[in-house]
C-alpha positions in Angstrom: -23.4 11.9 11.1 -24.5 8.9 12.0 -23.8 7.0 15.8 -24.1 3.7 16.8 -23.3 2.1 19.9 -21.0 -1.3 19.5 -22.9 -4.0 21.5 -20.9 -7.3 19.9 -17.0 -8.2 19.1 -18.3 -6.2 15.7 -18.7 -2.3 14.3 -21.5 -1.8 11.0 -20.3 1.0 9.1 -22.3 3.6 6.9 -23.1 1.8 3.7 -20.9 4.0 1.4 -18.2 3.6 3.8 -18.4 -0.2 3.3 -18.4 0.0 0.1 -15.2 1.8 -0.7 -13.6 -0.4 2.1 -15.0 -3.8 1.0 -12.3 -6.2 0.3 -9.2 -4.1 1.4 -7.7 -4.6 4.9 -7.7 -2.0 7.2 -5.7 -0.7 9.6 -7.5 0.4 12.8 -5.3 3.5 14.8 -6.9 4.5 18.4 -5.6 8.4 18.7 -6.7 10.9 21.4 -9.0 11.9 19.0 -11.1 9.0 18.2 -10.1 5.7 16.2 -8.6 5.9 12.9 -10.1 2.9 10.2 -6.6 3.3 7.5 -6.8 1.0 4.3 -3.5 -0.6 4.0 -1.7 -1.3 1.1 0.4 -5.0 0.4 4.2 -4.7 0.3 4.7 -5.0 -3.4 2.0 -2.3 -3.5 3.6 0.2 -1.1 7.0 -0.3 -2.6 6.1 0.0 -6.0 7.8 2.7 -8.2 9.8 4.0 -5.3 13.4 3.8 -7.4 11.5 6.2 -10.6 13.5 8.9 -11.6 16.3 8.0 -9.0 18.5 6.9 -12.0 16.7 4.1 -13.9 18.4 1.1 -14.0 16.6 -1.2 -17.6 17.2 -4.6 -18.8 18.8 -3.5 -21.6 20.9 -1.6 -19.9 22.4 -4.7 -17.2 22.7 -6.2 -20.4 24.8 -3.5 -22.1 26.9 -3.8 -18.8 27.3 -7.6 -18.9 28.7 -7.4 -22.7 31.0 -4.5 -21.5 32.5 -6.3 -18.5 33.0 -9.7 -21.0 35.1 -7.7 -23.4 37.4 -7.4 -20.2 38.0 -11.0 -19.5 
């Protein structure tokens, strides 16, 4: 493991660390057993495909309702 001791307003991190992080934002967590670097994930990201296989609800299908609902009026 490597150590370094934080001397600046910044932390390096191992290399291959870095890497895998570069470009995402992080969440940083301070637990009682250490601090916690989290990628997050964007809103649309996190959300998507939460409603699959909760009764799908198509295009085609709002459409096929519409039509339905016109034959009524």
């Amino acid at each position: 493991m490597k150590t370094t001791t934080i001397k600046s307003g910044s932390i390096k991190l191992p290399l291959e660390i870095a890497r895998r992080l570069r470009g995402k934002d992080i969440e940083i967590i301070e637990t009682n057993d250490g601090v916690l670097l989290r990628p997050t994930q964007g809103i649309i990201q996190s959300t998507r495909g939460f409603l699959k296989g909760k009764g799908s609800f198509s295009s085609s299908k709002f459409m096929s309702e519409k039509q339905k609902e016109k034959r009524f009026e």
